[in-house]
C-alpha positions in Angstrom: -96.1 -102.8 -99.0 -98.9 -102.1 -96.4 -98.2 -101.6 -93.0 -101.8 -102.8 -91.7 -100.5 -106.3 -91.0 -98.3 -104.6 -88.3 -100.6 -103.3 -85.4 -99.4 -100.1 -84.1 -99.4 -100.5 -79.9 -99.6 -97.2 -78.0 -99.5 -96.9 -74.2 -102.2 -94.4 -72.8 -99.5 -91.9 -71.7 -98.3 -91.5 -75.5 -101.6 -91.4 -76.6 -102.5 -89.1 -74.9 -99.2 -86.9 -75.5 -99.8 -87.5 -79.4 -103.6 -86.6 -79.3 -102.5 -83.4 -77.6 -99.7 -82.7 -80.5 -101.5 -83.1 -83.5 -105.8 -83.5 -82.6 -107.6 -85.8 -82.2 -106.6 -88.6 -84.7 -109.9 -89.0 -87.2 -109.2 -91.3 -90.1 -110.5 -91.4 -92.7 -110.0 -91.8 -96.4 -108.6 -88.4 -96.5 -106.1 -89.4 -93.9 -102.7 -90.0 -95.6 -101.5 -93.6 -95.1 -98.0 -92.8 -94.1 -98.8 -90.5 -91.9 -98.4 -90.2 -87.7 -102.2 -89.4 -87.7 -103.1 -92.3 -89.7 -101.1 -94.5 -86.7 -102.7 -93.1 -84.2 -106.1 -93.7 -85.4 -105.4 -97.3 -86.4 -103.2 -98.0 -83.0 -104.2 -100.5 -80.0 -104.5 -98.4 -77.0 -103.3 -100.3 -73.8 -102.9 -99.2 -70.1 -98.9 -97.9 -69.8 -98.8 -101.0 -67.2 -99.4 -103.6 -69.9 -97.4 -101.6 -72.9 -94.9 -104.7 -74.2 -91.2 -103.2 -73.4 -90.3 -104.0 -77.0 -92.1 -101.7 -78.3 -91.3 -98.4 -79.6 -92.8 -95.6 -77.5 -91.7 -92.1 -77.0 -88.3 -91.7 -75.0 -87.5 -94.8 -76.8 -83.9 -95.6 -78.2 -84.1 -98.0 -81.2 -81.3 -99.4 -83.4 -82.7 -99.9 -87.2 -82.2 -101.1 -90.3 -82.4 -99.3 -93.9 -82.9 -102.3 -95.7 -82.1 -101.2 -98.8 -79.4 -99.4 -97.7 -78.0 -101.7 -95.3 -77.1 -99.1 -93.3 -78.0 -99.0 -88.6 -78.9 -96.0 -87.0 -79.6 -95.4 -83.3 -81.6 -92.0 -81.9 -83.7 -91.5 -79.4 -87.4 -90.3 -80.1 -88.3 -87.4 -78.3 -91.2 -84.8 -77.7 -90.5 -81.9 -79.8 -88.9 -79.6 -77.4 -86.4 -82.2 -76.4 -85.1 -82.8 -80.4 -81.4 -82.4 -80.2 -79.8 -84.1 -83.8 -76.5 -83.3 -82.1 -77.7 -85.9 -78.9 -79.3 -88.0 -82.0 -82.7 -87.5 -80.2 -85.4 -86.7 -83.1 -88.7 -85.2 -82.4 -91.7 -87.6 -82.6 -93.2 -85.3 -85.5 -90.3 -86.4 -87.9 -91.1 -88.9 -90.6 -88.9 -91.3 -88.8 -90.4 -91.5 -85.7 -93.8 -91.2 -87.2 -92.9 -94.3 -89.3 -91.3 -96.0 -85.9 -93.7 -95.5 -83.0 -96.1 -97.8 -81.7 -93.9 -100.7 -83.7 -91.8 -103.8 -82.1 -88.6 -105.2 -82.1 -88.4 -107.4 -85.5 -91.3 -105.4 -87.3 -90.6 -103.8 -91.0 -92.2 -100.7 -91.4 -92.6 -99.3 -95.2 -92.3 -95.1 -95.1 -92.2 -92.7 -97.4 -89.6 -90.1 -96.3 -88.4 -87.4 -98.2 -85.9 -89.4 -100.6 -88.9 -91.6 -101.8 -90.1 -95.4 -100.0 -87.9 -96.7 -97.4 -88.2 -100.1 -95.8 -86.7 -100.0 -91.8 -86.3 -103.3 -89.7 -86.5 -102.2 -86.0 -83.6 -104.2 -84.5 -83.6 -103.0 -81.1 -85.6 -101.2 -78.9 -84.6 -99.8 -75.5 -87.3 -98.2 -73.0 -85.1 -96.6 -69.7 -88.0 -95.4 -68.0 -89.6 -99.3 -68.3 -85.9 -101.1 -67.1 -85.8 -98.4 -63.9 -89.8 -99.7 -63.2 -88.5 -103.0 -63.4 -85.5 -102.9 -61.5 -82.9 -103.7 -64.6 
C-alpha cells in the first residue's frame, strides 16, 4: 500500500523542530519510503495558525488502530528528551510516530516497524496546546 494518497500536513513549528532533529529533509530516490525523512520532504508546510486540529502533530495524543491486530493504543508523541514509555509518551524518532505525524483523524498509514508491515487507523487525535488556544 502507498502512503502518497495521504498528504502529510506539518505546522511550521514542527517543521522546523524536525528539520533541526534529523537535517534538512532531501528526498530523493535514495530516501527510504517509510521513513520520517521521507515525510518531511513530501509534507504540506502550513502556518501553525492554519494547522487543522485533527491532525497529528508533536505533543499530540492519538488513539489508533492495528488493523490487523485489532488491537487501540493511546501515547502521546513527544520530542526526544520528553519520551517516557512509563507516561506512554514516545519520542517522535520512533517508527510509530514517524509513521503517525503529519496524518489525520480517519487516515491509514502502511509502516514497516520492526515486526514486518503494519496497517494503523488514526481514530483520534487530541492537540492540548490547540483546545487551550481555542478556549475548549
Amino acid at each position: 500500500m502507498d502512503n502518497s494518497k495521504n498528504p502529510v500536513v506539518l505546522c511550521e513549528e514542527d517543521y522546523q523542530k524536525l528539520k533541526q532533529l534529523i537535517g534538512t529533509p532531501n528526498v530523493s530516490e535514495a530516501t527510504p519510503e517509510m521513513s520520517l525523512a521521507h515525510e518531511i520532504g513530501r509534507a504540506i508546510v502550513v502556518k501553525d495558525s492554519a494547522f487543522p486540529s485533527n491532525t497529528i502533530r508533536i505533543n499530540s495524543t492519538v488513539r489508533i488502530l492495528d488493523v490487523q491486530s485489532g488491537r487501540e493504543n493511546q501515547f502521546q508523541i513527544v520530542m526526544p528528551g520528553q519520551a517516557d514509555m512509563k507516561q506512554k509518551k514516545i519520542s517522535v524518532l520512533t517508527q510509530m510516530s514517524a509513521a503517525l505525524i503529519g496524518f489525520r483523524e480517519g487516515d491509514e498509514v502502511v509502516w514497516k516497524m520492526p515486526a514486518g508491515l503494519k496497517t494503523l487507523k488514526v481514530l483520534e487525535v487530541r492537540n492540548e496546546a490547540e483546545l487551550q488556544r481555542q478556549g475548549k
